[in-house]
KEKE-3310 file (N, C-alpha, C; in steps of 0.2 Angstrom, whole numbers, plus 5000, padded with zeros to 4 digits):
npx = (4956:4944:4951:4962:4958:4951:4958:4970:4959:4959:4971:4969:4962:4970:4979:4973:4968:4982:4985:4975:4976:4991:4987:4979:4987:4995:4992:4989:4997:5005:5010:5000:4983:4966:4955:4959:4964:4951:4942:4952:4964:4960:4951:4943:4948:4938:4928:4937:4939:4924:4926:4933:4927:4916:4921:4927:4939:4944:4944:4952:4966:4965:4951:4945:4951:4944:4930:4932:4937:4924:4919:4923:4922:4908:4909:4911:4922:4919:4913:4923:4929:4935:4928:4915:4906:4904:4921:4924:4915:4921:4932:4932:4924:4935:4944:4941:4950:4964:4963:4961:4975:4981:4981:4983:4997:5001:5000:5007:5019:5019:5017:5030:5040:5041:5041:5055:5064:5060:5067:5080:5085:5085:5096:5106:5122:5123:5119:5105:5103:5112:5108:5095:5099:5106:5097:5087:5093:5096:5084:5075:5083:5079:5068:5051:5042:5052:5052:5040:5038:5047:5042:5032:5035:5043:5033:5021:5021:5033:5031:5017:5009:5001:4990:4998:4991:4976:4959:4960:4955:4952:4966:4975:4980:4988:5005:5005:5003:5014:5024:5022:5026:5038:5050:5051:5049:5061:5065:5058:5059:5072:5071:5062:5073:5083:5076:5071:5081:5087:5077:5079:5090:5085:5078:5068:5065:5078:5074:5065:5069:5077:5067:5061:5056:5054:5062:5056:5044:5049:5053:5043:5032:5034:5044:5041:5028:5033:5038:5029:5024:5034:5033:5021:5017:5027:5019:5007:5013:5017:5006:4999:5011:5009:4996:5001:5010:5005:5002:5013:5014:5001:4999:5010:5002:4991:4979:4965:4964:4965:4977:4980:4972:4972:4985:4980:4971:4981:4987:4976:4974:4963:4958:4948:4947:4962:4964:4953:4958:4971:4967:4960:4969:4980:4970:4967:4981:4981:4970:4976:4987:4981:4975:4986:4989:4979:4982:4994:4989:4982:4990:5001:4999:5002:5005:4999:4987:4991:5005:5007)
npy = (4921:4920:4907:4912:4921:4912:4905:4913:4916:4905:4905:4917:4914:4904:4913:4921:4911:4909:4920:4925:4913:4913:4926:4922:4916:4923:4935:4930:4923:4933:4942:4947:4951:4952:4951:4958:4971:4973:4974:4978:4980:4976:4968:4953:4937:4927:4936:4940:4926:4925:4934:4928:4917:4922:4928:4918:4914:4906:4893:4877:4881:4877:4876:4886:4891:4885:4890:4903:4903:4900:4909:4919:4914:4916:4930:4935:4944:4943:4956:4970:4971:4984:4995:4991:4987:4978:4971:4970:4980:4992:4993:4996:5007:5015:5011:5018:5032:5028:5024:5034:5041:5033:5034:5048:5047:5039:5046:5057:5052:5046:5056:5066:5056:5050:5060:5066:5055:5053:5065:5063:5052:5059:5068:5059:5059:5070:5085:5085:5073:5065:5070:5067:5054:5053:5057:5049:5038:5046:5047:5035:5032:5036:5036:5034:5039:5049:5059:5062:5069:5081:5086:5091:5099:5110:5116:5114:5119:5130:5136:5138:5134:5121:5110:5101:5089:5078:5084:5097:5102:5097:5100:5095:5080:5081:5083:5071:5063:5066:5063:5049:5047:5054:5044:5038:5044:5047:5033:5030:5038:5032:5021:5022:5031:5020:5012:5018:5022:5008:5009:5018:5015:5004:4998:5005:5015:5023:5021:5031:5042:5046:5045:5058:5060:5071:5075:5075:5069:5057:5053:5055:5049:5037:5030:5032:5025:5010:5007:5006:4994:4991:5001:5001:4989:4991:5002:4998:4987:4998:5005:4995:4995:5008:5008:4997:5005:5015:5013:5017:5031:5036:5038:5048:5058:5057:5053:5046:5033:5017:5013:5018:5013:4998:5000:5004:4992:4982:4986:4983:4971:4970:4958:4954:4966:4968:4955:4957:4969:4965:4955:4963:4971:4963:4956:4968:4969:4956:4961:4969:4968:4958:4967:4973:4963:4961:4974:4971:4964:4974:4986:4980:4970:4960:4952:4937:4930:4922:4924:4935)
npz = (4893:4903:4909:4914:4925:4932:4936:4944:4954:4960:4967:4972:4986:4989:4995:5002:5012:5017:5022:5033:5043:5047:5052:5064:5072:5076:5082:5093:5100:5103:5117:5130:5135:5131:5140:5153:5147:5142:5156:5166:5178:5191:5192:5197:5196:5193:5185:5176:5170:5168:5153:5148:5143:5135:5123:5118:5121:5132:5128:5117:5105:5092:5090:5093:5080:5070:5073:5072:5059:5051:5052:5045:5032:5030:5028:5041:5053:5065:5082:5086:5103:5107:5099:5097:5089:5073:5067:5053:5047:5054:5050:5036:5036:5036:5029:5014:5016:5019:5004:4998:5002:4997:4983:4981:4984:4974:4962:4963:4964:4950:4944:4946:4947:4933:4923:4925:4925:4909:4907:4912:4905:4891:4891:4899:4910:4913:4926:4928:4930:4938:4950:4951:4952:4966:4974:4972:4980:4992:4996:4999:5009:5019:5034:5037:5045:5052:5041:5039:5050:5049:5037:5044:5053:5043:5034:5042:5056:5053:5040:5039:5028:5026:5035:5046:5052:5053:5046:5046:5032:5016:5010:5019:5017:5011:5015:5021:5010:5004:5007:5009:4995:4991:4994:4984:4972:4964:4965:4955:4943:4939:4937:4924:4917:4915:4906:4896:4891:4885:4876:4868:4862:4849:4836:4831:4835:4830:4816:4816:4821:4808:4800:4801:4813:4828:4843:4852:4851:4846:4859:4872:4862:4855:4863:4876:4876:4875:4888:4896:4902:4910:4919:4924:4930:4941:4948:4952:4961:4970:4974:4982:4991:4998:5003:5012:5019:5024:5038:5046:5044:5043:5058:5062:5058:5061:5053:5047:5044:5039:5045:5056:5064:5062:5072:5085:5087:5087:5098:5109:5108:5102:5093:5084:5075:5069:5062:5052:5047:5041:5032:5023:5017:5013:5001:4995:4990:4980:4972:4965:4959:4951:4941:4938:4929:4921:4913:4907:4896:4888:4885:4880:4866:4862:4872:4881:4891:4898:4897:4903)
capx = (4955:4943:4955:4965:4954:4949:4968:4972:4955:4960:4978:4971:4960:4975:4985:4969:4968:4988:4986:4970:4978:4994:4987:4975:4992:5001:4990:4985:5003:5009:5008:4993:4974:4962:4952:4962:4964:4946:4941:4956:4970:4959:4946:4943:4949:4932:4926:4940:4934:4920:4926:4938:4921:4912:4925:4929:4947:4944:4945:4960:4968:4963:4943:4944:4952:4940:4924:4935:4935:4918:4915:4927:4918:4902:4909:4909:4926:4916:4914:4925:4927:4935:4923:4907:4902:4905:4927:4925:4913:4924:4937:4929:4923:4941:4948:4941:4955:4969:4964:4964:4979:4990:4981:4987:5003:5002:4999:5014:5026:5018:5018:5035:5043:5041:5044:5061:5067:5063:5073:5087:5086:5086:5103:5111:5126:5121:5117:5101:5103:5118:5105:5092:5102:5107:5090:5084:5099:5094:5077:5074:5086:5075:5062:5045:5039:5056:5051:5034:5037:5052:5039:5027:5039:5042:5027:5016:5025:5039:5027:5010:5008:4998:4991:5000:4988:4970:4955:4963:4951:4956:4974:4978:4980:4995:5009:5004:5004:5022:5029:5023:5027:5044:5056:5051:5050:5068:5067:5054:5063:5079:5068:5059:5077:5086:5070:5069:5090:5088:5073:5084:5095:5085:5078:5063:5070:5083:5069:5059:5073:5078:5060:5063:5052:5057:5065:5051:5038:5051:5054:5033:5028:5036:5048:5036:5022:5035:5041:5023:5021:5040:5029:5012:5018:5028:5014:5005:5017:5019:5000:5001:5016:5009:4993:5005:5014:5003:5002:5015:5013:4993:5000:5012:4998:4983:4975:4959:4965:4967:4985:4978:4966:4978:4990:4977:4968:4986:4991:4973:4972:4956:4959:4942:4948:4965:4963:4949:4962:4974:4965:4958:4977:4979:4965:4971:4987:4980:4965:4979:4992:4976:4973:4993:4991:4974:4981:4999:4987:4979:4994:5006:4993:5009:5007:4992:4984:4993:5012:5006)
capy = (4926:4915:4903:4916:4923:4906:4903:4918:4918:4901:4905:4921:4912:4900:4917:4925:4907:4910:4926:4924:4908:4917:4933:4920:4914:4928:4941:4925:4921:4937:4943:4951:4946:4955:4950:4962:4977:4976:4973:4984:4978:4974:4964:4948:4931:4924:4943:4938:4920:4926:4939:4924:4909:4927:4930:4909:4914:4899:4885:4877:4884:4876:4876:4895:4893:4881:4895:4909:4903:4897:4917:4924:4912:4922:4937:4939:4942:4944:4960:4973:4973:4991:4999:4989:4985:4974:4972:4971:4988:4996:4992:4998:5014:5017:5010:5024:5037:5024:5022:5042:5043:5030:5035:5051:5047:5036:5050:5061:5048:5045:5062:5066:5051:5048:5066:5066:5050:5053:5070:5061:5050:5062:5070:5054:5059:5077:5087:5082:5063:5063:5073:5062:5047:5053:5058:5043:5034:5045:5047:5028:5028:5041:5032:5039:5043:5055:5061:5066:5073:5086:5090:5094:5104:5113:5115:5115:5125:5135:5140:5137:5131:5116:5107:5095:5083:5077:5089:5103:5104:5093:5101:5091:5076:5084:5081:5064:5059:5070:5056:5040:5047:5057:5039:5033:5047:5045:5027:5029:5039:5030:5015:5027:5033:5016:5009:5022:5023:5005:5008:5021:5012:4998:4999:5006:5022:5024:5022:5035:5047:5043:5048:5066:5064:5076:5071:5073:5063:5050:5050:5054:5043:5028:5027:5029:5018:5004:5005:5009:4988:4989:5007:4998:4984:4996:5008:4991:4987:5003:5007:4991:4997:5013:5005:4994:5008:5021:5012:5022:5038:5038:5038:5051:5064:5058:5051:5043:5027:5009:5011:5021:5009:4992:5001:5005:4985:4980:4990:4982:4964:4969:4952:4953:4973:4965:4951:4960:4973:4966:4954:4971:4974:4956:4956:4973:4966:4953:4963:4977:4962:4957:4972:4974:4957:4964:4978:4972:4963:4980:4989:4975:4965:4955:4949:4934:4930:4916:4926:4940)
capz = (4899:4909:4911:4918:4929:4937:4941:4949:4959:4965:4969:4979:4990:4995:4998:5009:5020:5023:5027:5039:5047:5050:5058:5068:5075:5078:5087:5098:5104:5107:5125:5132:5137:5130:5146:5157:5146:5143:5164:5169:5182:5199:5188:5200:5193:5191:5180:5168:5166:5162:5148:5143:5140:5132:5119:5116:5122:5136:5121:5113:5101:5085:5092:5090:5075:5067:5074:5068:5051:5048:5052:5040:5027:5031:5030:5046:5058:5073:5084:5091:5109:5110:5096:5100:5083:5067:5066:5046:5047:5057:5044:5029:5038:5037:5021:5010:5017:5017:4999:4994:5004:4994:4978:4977:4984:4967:4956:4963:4962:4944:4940:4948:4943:4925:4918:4928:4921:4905:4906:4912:4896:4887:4895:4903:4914:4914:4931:4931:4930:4945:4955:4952:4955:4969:4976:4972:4985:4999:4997:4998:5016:5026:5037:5032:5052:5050:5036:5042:5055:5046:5033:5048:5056:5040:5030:5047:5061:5051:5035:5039:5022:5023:5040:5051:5054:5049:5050:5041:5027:5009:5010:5026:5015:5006:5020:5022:5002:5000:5012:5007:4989:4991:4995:4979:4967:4963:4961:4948:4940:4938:4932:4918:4913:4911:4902:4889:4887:4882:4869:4862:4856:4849:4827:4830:4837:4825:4809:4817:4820:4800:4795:4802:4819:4831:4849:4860:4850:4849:4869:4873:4861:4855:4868:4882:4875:4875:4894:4900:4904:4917:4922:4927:4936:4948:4952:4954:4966:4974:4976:4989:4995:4999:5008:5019:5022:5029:5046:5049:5039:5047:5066:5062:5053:5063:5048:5050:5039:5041:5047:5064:5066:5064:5078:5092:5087:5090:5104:5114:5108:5096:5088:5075:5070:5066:5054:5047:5043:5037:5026:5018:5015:5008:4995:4990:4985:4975:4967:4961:4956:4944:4938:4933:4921:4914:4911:4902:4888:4886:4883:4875:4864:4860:4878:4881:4898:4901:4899:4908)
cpx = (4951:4944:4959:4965:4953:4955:4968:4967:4957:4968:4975:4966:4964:4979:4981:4972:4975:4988:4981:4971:4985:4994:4986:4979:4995:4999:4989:4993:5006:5008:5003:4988:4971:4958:4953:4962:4954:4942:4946:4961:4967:4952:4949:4945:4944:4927:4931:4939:4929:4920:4927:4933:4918:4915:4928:4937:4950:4947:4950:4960:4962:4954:4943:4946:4947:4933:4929:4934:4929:4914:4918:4923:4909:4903:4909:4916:4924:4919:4921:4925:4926:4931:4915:4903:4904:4915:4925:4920:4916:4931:4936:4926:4931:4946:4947:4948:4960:4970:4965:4970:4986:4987:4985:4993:5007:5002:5004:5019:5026:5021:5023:5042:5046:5043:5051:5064:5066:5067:5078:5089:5090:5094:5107:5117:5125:5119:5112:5100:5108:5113:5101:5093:5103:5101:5088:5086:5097:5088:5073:5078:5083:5069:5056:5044:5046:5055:5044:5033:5044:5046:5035:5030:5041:5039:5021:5017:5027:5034:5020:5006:5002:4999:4993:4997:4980:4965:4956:4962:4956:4962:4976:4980:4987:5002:5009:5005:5010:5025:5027:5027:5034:5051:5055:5049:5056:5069:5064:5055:5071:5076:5067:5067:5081:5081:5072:5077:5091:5083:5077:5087:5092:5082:5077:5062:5073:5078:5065:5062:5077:5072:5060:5059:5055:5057:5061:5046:5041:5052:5047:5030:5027:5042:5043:5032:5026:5038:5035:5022:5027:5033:5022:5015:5023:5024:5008:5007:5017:5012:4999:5003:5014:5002:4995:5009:5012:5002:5004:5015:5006:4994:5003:5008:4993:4980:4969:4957:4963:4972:4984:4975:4969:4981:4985:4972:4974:4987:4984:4970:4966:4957:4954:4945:4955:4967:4957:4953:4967:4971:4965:4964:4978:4976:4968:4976:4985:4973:4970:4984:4985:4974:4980:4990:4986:4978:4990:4996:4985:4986:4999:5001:4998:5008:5000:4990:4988:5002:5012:5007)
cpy = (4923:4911:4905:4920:4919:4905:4907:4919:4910:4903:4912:4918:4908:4906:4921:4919:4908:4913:4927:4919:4910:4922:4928:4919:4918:4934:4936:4922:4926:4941:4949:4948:4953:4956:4957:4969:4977:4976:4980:4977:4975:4971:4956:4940:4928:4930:4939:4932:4923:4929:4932:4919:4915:4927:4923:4910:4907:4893:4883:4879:4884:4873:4884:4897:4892:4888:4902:4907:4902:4905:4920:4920:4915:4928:4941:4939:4944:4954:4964:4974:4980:4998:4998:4988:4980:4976:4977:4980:4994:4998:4995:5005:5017:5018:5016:5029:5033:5023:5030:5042:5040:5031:5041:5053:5045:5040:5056:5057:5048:5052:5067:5063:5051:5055:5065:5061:5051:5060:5068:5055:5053:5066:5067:5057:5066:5078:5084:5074:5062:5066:5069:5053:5047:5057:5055:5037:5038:5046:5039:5026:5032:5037:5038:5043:5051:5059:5065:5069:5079:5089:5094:5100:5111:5119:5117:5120:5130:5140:5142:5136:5126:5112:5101:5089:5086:5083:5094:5106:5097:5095:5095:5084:5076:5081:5074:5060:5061:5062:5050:5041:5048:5050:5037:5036:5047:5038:5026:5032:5035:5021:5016:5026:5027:5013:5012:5022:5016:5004:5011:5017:5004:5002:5003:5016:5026:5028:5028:5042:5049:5047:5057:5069:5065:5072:5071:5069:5059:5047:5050:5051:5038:5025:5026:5025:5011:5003:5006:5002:4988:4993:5003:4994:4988:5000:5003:4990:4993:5007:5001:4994:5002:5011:4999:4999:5014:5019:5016:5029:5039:5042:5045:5059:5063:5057:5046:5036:5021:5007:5013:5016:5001:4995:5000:4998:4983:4979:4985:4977:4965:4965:4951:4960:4967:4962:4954:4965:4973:4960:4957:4972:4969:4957:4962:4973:4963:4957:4967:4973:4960:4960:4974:4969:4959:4969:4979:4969:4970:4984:4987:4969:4960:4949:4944:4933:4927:4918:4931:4935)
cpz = (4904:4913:4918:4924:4935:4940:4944:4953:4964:4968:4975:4984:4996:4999:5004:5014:5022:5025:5032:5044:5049:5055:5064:5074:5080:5084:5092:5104:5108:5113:5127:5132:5139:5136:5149:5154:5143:5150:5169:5174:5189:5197:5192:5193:5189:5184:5174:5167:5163:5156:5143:5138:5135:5123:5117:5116:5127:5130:5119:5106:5093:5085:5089:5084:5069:5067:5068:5060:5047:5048:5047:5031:5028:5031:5036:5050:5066:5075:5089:5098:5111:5105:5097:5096:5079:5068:5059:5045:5049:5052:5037:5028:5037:5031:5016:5011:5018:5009:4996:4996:4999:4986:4976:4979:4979:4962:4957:4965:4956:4940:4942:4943:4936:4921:4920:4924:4914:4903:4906:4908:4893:4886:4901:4905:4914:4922:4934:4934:4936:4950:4958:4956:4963:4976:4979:4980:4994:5001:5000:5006:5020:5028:5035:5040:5052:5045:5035:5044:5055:5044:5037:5053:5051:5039:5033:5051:5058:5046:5035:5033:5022:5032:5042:5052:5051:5053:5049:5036:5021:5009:5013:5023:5009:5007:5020:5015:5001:5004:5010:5000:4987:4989:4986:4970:4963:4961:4954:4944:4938:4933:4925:4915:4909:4907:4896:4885:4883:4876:4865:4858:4851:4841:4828:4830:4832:4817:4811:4817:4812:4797:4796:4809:4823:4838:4853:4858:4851:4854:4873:4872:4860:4860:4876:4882:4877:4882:4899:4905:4912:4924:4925:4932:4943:4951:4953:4962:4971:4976:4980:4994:5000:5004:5013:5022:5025:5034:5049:5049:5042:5054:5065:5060:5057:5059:5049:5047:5042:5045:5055:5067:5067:5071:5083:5092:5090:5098:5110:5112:5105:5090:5081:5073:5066:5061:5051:5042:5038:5031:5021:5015:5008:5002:4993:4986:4979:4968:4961:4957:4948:4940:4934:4927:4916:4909:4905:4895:4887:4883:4879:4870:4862:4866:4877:4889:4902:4903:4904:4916)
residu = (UNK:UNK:UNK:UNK:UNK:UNK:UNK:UNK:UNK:UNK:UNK:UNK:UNK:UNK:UNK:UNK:UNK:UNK:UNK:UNK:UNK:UNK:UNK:UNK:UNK:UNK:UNK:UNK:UNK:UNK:UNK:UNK:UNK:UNK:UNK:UNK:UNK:UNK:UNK:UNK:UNK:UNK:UNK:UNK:UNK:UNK:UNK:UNK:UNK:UNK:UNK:UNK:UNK:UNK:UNK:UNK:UNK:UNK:UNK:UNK:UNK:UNK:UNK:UNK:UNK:UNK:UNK:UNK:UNK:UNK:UNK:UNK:UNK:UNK:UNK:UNK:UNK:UNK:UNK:UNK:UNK:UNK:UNK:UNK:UNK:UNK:UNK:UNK:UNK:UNK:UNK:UNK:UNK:UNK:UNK:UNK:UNK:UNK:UNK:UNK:UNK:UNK:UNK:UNK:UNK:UNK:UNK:UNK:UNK:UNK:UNK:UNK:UNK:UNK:UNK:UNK:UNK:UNK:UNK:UNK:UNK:UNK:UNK:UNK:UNK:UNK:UNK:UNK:UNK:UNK:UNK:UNK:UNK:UNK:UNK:UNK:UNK:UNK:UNK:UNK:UNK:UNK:UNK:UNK:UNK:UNK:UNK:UNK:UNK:UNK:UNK:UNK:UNK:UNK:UNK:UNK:UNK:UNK:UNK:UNK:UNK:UNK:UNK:UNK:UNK:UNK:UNK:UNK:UNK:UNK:UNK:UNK:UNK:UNK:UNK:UNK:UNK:UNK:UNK:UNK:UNK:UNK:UNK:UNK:UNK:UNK:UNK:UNK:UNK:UNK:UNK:UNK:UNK:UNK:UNK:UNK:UNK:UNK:UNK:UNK:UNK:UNK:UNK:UNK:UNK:UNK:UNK:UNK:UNK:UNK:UNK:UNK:UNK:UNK:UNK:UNK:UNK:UNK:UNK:UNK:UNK:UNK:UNK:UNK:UNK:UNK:UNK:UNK:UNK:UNK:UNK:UNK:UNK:UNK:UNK:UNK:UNK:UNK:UNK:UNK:UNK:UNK:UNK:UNK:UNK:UNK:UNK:UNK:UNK:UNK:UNK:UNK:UNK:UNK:UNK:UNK:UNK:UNK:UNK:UNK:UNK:UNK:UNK:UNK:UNK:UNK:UNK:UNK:UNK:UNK:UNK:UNK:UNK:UNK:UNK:UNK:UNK:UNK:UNK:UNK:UNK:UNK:UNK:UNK:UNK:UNK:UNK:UNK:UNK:UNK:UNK:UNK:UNK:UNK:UNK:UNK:UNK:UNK:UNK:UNK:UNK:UNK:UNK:UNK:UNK:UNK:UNK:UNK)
# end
């Protein structure tokens, strides 16, 4: 397990530097001069030098890239011009509601998901399972901002059920998790179902319906136990997914996340907020990817570090 640990800590370090030296690139190429939206538009030539030598945007490239990195190796991505503090603090004040918002998007797609599929096990080509399938297919083509902005027109306007946007009290957090969660209830469901329809038929199943145990322990207990390893690494993957994917789902709700805060760093060349944030994202992949392979030896002890 130390072995294992040491590898994947050196494999995510390579996966930060590419993804710090590709933002580095990328916010820096594409059009606009921070100079100017912070000065404004009738800001003298000589005023933007000086913002440009302040902020080491004057330098060539791979000067600033070199400074840049020796900062992110300190911990430090340099100051926010348009907040006027630390980037990375600025990022972290933020992260917390990015991370409730994709958790319990995580726990109602889980607790969505997995009953439904193993229903439609249980009753393959039945009502339910065509529904679901077919759920699944358009739930998965609706863009989520569409989808946000239905529920709010529902749920918000039509019922007054549950508020539109953030500031609403703890509900106001409901809206916002149905939509990240909604596309992919259906999928996780359709996962669960073919999962379990292949344990069915396999000895183990069979010996246990033989001994006289009843149909729901054999689909709750030893059928579930045995598809829990597909089940983790998707909600692995989808607990990322779901913090990359509120950038949009945040804008849409007014949400005081990480995803708000990416768009409006975007939108006015706040190059330290940026790569602070999406790092943040980055590392969150790889911590949660780490956390899947722990947790396939925990559940499959069949499994060792190294297959994981």
């Amino acid at each position: 397990m130390g072995r294992f640990l040491l590898r994947r800590a050196g494999q995510a370090a390579v996966v930060a530097l590419g993804a710090i030296s590709l933002v580095f690139v990328v916010v820096r190429v594409v059009p606009g001069d921070p100079a100017t939206l912070i000065l404004g538009p009738d800001a003298s030539a000589d005023q933007l030098a000086s913002v440009r030598a302040d902020f080491g945007l004057d330098r060539p490239l791979w000067q600033q890239y070199l400074t840049h990195m020796g900062e992110v190796l300190r911990g430090d991505f340099g100051d926010s011009w348009r907040l006027g503090g630390g980037a990375m603090s600025a990022v972290l004040d933020r992260f917390p509601a990015t991370l409730a918002l994709a958790a319990l998007a995580l726990l109602i797609t889980l607790g969505a998901g997995f009953p439904l599929g193993m229903a439609c096990a249980r009753r393959p080509g039945k009502v339910l399972d065509l529904l679901v399938s077919t759920g699944s297919l358009v739930g998965q083509a609706l863009p989520s901002f569409w989808l946000g902005i239905v529920l709010i027109l529902v749920f918000a306007r039509e019922l007054h059920w549950l508020p539109g946007t953030a500031g609403g009290g703890p509900e106001a957090v409901v809206l916002p998790a149905v939509t990240l969660a909604l596309p992919f209830v259906g999928w996780l469901a359709r996962l669960v179902r073919n999962g379990a329809l292949e344990e069915v038929a396999k000895d183990y199943v069979r010996t246990a319906r033989a001994k006289g145990t009843g149909e729901g322990a054999v689909m709750y207990v030893h059928v579930a136990r045995n598809i829990a390893v597909p089940v983790v690494t998707v909600l692995g993957l989808l607990m990322g997914n779901f913090i990359a994917n509120a950038v949009i789902v945040e804008v849409v709700f007014s949400w005081p996340g990480l995803g708000s805060l990416m768009v409006d760093a975007i939108t006015n060349r706040d190059y330290a907020v940026v790569e602070a944030a999406i790092v943040t994202v980055t590392l969150s992949y790889i911590v949660l990817n780490l956390l899947v392979d722990v947790l396939y030896v925990a559940l499959d002890p069949r499994l060792t570090p190294d297959a994981a």
